[in-house]
C-alpha positions as CSV (number, residue, x, y, z in Angstrom):
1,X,60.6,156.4,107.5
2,X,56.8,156.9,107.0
3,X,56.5,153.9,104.9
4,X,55.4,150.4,105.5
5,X,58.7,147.6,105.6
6,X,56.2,146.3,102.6
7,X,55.6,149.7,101.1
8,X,59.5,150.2,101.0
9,X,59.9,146.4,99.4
10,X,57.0,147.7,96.6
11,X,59.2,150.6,96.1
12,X,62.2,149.1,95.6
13,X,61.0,146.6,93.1
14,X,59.3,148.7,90.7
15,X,62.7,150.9,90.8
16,X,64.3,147.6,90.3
17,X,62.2,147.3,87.3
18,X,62.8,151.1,86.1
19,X,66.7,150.4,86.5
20,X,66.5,146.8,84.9
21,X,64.3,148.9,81.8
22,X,66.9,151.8,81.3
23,X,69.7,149.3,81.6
24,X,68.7,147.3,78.9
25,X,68.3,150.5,77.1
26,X,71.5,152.0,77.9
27,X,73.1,153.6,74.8
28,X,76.6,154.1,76.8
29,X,78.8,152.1,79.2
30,X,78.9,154.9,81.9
31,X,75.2,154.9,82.2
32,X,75.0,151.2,82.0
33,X,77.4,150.9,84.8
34,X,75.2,153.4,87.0
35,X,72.6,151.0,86.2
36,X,74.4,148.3,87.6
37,X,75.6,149.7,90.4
38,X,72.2,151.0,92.0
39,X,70.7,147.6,90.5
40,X,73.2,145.4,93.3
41,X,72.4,148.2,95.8
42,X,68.7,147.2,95.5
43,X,69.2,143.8,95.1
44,X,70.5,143.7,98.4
45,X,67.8,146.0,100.1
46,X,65.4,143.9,99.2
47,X,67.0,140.7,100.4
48,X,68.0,142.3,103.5
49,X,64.2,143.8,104.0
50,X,63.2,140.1,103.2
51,X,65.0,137.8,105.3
52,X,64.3,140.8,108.3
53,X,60.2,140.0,107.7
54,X,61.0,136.2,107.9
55,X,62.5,136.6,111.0
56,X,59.3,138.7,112.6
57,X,56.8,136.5,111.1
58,X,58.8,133.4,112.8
59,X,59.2,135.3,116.0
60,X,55.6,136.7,116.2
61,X,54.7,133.1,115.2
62,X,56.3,131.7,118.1
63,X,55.0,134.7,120.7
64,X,51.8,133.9,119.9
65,X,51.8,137.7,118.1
66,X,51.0,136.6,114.6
């Protein structure tokens, strides 16, 4: 990966944002339920990118590293 952990979280939200957009738009269920589906994937990236940074910040925090 040649992105930033915070790059990657940027990433993922605007294509959270994109997804969120065309869902709303959907004319048909099947694309709606594409939507969806890649909408939970992300979701849980970014909550899984997110609780991995508040973990590093409180370990560098206790090293003495941040």
């Amino acid at each position: 990966m040649k992105r930033t952990v915070g790059e990657h979280l940027d990433w993922l939200r605007g294509r959270l944002e994109t997804l969120n957009r065309q869902f709303m738009e959907s004319a048909g269920q099947e694309q709606a339920n594409r939507c969806q589906t890649e909408i939970r994937a992300i979701e849980l990236a970014i909550a899984h990118y997110e609780a991995a940074l508040k973990i590093e910040k409180r370990i560098s925090t206790r090293t003495g590293r941040g």
